[in-house]
BALOBA-1460 file (C-alpha; in Angstrom, 3 decimals):
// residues 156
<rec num="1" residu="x" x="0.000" y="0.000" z="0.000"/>
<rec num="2" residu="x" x="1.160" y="3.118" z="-0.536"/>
<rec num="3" residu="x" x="1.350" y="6.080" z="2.357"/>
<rec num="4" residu="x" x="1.403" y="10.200" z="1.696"/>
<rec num="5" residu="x" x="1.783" y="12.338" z="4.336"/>
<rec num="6" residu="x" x="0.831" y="16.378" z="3.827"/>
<rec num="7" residu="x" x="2.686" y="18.776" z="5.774"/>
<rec num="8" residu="x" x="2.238" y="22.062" z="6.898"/>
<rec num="9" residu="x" x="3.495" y="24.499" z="9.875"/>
<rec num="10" residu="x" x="0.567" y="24.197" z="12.244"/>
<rec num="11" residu="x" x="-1.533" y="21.383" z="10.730"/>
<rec num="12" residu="x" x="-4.964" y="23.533" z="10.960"/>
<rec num="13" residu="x" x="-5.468" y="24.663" z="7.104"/>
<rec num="14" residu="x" x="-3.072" y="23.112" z="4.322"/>
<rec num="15" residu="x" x="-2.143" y="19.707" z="5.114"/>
<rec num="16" residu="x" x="-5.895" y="19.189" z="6.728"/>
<rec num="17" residu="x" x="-6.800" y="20.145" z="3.327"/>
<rec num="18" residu="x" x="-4.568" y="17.861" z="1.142"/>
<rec num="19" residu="x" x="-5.556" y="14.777" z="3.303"/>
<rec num="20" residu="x" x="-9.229" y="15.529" z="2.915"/>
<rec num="21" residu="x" x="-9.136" y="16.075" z="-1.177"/>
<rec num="22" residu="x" x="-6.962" y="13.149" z="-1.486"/>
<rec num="23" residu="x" x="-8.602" y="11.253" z="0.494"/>
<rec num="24" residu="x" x="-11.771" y="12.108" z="-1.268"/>
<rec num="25" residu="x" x="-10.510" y="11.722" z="-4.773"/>
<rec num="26" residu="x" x="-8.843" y="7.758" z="-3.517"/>
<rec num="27" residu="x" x="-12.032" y="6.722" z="-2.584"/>
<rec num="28" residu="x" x="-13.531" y="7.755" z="-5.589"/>
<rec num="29" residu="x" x="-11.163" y="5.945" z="-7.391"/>
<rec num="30" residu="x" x="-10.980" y="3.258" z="-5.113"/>
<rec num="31" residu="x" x="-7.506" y="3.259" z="-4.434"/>
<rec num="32" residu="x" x="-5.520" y="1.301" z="-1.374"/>
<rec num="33" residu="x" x="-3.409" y="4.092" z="0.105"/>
<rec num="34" residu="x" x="-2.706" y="5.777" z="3.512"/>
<rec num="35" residu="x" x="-3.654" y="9.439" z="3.818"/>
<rec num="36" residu="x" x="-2.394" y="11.349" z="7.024"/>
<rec num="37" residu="x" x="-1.105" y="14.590" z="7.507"/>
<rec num="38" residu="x" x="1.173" y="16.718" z="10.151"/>
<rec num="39" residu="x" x="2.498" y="20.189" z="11.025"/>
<rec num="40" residu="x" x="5.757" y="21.007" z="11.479"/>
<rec num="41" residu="x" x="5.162" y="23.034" z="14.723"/>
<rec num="42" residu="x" x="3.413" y="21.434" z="18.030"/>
<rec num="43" residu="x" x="1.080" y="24.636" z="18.148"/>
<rec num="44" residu="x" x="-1.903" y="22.913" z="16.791"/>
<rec num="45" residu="x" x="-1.833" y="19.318" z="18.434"/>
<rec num="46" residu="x" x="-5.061" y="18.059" z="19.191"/>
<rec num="47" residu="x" x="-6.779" y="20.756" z="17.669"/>
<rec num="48" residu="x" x="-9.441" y="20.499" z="14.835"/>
<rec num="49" residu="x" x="-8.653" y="21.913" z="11.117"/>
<rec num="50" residu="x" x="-9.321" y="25.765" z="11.165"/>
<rec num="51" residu="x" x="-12.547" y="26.259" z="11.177"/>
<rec num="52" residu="x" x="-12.447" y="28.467" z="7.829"/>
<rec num="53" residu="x" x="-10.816" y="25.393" z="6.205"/>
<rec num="54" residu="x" x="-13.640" y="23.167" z="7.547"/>
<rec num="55" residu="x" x="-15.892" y="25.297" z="6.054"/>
<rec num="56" residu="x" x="-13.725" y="25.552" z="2.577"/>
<rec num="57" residu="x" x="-13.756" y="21.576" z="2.380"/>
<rec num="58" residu="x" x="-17.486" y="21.408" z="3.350"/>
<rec num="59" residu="x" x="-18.565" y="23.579" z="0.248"/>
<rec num="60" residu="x" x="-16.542" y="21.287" z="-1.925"/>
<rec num="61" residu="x" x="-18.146" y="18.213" z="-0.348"/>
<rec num="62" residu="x" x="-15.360" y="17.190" z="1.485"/>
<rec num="63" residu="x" x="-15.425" y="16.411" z="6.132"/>
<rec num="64" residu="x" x="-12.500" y="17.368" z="7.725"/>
<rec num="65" residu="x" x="-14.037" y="18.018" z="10.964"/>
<rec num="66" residu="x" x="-13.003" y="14.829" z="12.489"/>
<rec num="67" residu="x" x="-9.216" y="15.456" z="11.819"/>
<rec num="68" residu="x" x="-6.654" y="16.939" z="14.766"/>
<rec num="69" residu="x" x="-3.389" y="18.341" z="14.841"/>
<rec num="70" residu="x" x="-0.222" y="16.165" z="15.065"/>
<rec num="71" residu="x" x="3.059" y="17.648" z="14.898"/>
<rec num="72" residu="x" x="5.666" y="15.951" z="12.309"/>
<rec num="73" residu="x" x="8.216" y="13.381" z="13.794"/>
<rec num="74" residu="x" x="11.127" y="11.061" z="12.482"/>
<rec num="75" residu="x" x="9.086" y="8.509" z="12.688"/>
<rec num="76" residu="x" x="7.018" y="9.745" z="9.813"/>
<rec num="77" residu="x" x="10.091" y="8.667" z="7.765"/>
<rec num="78" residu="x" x="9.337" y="5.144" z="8.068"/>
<rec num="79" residu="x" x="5.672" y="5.369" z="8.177"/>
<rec num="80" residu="x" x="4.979" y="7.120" z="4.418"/>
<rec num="81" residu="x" x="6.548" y="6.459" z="1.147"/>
<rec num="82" residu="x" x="6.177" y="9.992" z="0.338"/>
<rec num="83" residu="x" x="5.461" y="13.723" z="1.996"/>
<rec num="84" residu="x" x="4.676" y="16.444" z="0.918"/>
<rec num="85" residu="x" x="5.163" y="19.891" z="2.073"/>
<rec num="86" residu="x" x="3.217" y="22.564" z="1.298"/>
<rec num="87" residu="x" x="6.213" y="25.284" z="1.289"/>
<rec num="88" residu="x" x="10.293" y="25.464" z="1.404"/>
<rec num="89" residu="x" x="9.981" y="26.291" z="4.974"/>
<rec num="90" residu="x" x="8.180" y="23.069" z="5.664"/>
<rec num="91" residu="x" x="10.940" y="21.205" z="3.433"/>
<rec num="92" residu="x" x="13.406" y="22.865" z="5.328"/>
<rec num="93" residu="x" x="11.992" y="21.807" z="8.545"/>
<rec num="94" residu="x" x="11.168" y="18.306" z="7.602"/>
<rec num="95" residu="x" x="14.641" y="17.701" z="5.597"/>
<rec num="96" residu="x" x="16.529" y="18.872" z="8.615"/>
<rec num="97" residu="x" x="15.218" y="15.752" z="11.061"/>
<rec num="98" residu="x" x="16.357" y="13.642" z="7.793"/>
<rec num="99" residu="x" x="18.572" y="10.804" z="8.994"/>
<rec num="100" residu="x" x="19.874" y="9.679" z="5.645"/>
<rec num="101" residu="x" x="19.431" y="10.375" z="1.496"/>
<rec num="102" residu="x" x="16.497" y="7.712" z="1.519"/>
<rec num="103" residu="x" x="14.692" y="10.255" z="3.958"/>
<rec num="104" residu="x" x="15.277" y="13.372" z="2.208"/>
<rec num="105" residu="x" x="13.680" y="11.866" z="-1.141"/>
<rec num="106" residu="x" x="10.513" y="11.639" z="0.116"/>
<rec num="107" residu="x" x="9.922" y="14.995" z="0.391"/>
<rec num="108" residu="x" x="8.574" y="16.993" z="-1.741"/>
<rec num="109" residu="x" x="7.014" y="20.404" z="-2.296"/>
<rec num="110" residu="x" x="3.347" y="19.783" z="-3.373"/>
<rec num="111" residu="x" x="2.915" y="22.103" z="-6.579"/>
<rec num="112" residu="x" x="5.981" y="20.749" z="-7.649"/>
<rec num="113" residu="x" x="3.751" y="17.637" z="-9.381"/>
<rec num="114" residu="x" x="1.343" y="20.436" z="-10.850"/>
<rec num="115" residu="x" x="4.369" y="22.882" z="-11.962"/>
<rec num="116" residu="x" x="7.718" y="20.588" z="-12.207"/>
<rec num="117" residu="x" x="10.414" y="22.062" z="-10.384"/>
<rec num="118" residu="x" x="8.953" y="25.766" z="-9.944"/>
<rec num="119" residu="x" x="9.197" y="25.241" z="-5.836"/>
<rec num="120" residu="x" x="6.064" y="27.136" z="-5.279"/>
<rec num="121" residu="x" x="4.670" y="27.553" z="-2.491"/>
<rec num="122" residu="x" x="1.147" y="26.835" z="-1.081"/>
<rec num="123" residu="x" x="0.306" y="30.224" z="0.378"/>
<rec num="124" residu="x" x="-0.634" y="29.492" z="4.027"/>
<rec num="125" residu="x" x="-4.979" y="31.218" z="4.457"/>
<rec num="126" residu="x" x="-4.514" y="31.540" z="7.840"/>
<rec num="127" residu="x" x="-4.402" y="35.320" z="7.926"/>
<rec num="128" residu="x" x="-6.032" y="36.212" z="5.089"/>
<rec num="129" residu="x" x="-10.112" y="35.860" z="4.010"/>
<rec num="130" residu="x" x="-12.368" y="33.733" z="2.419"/>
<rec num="131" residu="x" x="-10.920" y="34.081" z="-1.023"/>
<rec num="132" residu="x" x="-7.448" y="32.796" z="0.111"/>
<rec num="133" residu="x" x="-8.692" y="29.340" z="1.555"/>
<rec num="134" residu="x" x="-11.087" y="29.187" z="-1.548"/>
<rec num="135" residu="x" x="-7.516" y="29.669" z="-3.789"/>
<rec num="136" residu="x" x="-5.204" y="27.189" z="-1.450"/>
<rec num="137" residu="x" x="-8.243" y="24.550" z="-2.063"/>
<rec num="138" residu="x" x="-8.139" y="25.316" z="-5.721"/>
<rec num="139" residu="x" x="-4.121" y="24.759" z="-5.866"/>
<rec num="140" residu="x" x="-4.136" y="22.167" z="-3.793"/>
<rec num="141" residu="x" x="-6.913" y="20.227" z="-5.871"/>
<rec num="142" residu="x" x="-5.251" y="20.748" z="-8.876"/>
<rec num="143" residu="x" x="-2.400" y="19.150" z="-7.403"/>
<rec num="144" residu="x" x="-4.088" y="16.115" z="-5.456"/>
<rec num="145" residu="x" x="-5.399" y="15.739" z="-9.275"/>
<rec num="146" residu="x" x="-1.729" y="14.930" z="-10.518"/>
<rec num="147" residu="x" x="-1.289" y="12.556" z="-7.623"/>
<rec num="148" residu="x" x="-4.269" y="10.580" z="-7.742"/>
<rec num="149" residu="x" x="-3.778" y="10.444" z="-11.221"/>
<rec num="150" residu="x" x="-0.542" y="8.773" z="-11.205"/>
<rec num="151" residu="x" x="-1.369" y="6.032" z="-8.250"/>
<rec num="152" residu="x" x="-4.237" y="4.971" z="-10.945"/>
<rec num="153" residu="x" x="-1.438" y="4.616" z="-13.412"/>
<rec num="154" residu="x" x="0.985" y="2.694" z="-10.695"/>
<rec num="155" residu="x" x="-2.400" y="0.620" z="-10.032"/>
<rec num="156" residu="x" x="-2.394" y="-0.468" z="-13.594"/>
Protein backbone atom coordinates (compact mmCIF):
# COMPACT_ATOMS: atom_id res chain seq x y z
CA UNK A 1 0.00 0.00 0.00
CA UNK A 2 1.16 3.12 -0.54
CA UNK A 3 1.35 6.08 2.36
CA UNK A 4 1.40 10.20 1.70
CA UNK A 5 1.78 12.34 4.34
CA UNK A 6 0.83 16.38 3.83
CA UNK A 7 2.69 18.78 5.77
CA UNK A 8 2.24 22.06 6.90
CA UNK A 9 3.50 24.50 9.87
CA UNK A 10 0.57 24.20 12.24
CA UNK A 11 -1.53 21.38 10.73
CA UNK A 12 -4.96 23.53 10.96
CA UNK A 13 -5.47 24.66 7.10
CA UNK A 14 -3.07 23.11 4.32
CA UNK A 15 -2.14 19.71 5.11
CA UNK A 16 -5.90 19.19 6.73
CA UNK A 17 -6.80 20.14 3.33
CA UNK A 18 -4.57 17.86 1.14
CA UNK A 19 -5.56 14.78 3.30
CA UNK A 20 -9.23 15.53 2.91
CA UNK A 21 -9.14 16.07 -1.18
CA UNK A 22 -6.96 13.15 -1.49
CA UNK A 23 -8.60 11.25 0.49
CA UNK A 24 -11.77 12.11 -1.27
CA UNK A 25 -10.51 11.72 -4.77
CA UNK A 26 -8.84 7.76 -3.52
CA UNK A 27 -12.03 6.72 -2.58
CA UNK A 28 -13.53 7.76 -5.59
CA UNK A 29 -11.16 5.95 -7.39
CA UNK A 30 -10.98 3.26 -5.11
CA UNK A 31 -7.51 3.26 -4.43
CA UNK A 32 -5.52 1.30 -1.37
CA UNK A 33 -3.41 4.09 0.11
CA UNK A 34 -2.71 5.78 3.51
CA UNK A 35 -3.65 9.44 3.82
CA UNK A 36 -2.39 11.35 7.02
CA UNK A 37 -1.10 14.59 7.51
CA UNK A 38 1.17 16.72 10.15
CA UNK A 39 2.50 20.19 11.03
CA UNK A 40 5.76 21.01 11.48
CA UNK A 41 5.16 23.03 14.72
CA UNK A 42 3.41 21.43 18.03
CA UNK A 43 1.08 24.64 18.15
CA UNK A 44 -1.90 22.91 16.79
CA UNK A 45 -1.83 19.32 18.43
CA UNK A 46 -5.06 18.06 19.19
CA UNK A 47 -6.78 20.76 17.67
CA UNK A 48 -9.44 20.50 14.83
CA UNK A 49 -8.65 21.91 11.12
CA UNK A 50 -9.32 25.76 11.16
CA UNK A 51 -12.55 26.26 11.18
CA UNK A 52 -12.45 28.47 7.83
CA UNK A 53 -10.82 25.39 6.21
CA UNK A 54 -13.64 23.17 7.55
CA UNK A 55 -15.89 25.30 6.05
CA UNK A 56 -13.73 25.55 2.58
CA UNK A 57 -13.76 21.58 2.38
CA UNK A 58 -17.49 21.41 3.35
CA UNK A 59 -18.56 23.58 0.25
CA UNK A 60 -16.54 21.29 -1.93
CA UNK A 61 -18.15 18.21 -0.35
CA UNK A 62 -15.36 17.19 1.49
CA UNK A 63 -15.43 16.41 6.13
CA UNK A 64 -12.50 17.37 7.73
CA UNK A 65 -14.04 18.02 10.96
CA UNK A 66 -13.00 14.83 12.49
CA UNK A 67 -9.22 15.46 11.82
CA UNK A 68 -6.65 16.94 14.77
CA UNK A 69 -3.39 18.34 14.84
CA UNK A 70 -0.22 16.17 15.06
CA UNK A 71 3.06 17.65 14.90
CA UNK A 72 5.67 15.95 12.31
CA UNK A 73 8.22 13.38 13.79
CA UNK A 74 11.13 11.06 12.48
CA UNK A 75 9.09 8.51 12.69
CA UNK A 76 7.02 9.74 9.81
CA UNK A 77 10.09 8.67 7.77
CA UNK A 78 9.34 5.14 8.07
CA UNK A 79 5.67 5.37 8.18
CA UNK A 80 4.98 7.12 4.42
CA UNK A 81 6.55 6.46 1.15
CA UNK A 82 6.18 9.99 0.34
CA UNK A 83 5.46 13.72 2.00
CA UNK A 84 4.68 16.44 0.92
CA UNK A 85 5.16 19.89 2.07
CA UNK A 86 3.22 22.56 1.30
CA UNK A 87 6.21 25.28 1.29
CA UNK A 88 10.29 25.46 1.40
CA UNK A 89 9.98 26.29 4.97
CA UNK A 90 8.18 23.07 5.66
CA UNK A 91 10.94 21.21 3.43
CA UNK A 92 13.41 22.87 5.33
CA UNK A 93 11.99 21.81 8.55
CA UNK A 94 11.17 18.31 7.60
CA UNK A 95 14.64 17.70 5.60
CA UNK A 96 16.53 18.87 8.62
CA UNK A 97 15.22 15.75 11.06
CA UNK A 98 16.36 13.64 7.79
CA UNK A 99 18.57 10.80 8.99
CA UNK A 100 19.87 9.68 5.65
CA UNK A 101 19.43 10.37 1.50
CA UNK A 102 16.50 7.71 1.52
CA UNK A 103 14.69 10.25 3.96
CA UNK A 104 15.28 13.37 2.21
CA UNK A 105 13.68 11.87 -1.14
CA UNK A 106 10.51 11.64 0.12
CA UNK A 107 9.92 15.00 0.39
CA UNK A 108 8.57 16.99 -1.74
CA UNK A 109 7.01 20.40 -2.30
CA UNK A 110 3.35 19.78 -3.37
CA UNK A 111 2.91 22.10 -6.58
CA UNK A 112 5.98 20.75 -7.65
CA UNK A 113 3.75 17.64 -9.38
CA UNK A 114 1.34 20.44 -10.85
CA UNK A 115 4.37 22.88 -11.96
CA UNK A 116 7.72 20.59 -12.21
CA UNK A 117 10.41 22.06 -10.38
CA UNK A 118 8.95 25.77 -9.94
CA UNK A 119 9.20 25.24 -5.84
CA UNK A 120 6.06 27.14 -5.28
CA UNK A 121 4.67 27.55 -2.49
CA UNK A 122 1.15 26.83 -1.08
CA UNK A 123 0.31 30.22 0.38
CA UNK A 124 -0.63 29.49 4.03
CA UNK A 125 -4.98 31.22 4.46
CA UNK A 126 -4.51 31.54 7.84
CA UNK A 127 -4.40 35.32 7.93
CA UNK A 128 -6.03 36.21 5.09
CA UNK A 129 -10.11 35.86 4.01
CA UNK A 130 -12.37 33.73 2.42
CA UNK A 131 -10.92 34.08 -1.02
CA UNK A 132 -7.45 32.80 0.11
CA UNK A 133 -8.69 29.34 1.55
CA UNK A 134 -11.09 29.19 -1.55
CA UNK A 135 -7.52 29.67 -3.79
CA UNK A 136 -5.20 27.19 -1.45
CA UNK A 137 -8.24 24.55 -2.06
CA UNK A 138 -8.14 25.32 -5.72
CA UNK A 139 -4.12 24.76 -5.87
CA UNK A 140 -4.14 22.17 -3.79
CA UNK A 141 -6.91 20.23 -5.87
CA UNK A 142 -5.25 20.75 -8.88
CA UNK A 143 -2.40 19.15 -7.40
CA UNK A 144 -4.09 16.12 -5.46
CA UNK A 145 -5.40 15.74 -9.28
CA UNK A 146 -1.73 14.93 -10.52
CA UNK A 147 -1.29 12.56 -7.62
CA UNK A 148 -4.27 10.58 -7.74
CA UNK A 149 -3.78 10.44 -11.22
CA UNK A 150 -0.54 8.77 -11.20
CA UNK A 151 -1.37 6.03 -8.25
CA UNK A 152 -4.24 4.97 -10.95
CA UNK A 153 -1.44 4.62 -13.41
CA UNK A 154 0.98 2.69 -10.69
CA UNK A 155 -2.40 0.62 -10.03
CA UNK A 156 -2.39 -0.47 -13.59
Amino acid sequence: MNSILMVCLGNICRSPLAEGILRSKAEKLNLNIRIDSAGTANYHVGDAPDNRTVLNAQKHGIDISKLRGRQFSIEDFDEFDTIFVMDSSNYSDVVSLARNENDKHKVELILNRVYPNSNMAVPDPYFGGEQGFENVFILLEKACDVIADSMVVSKE
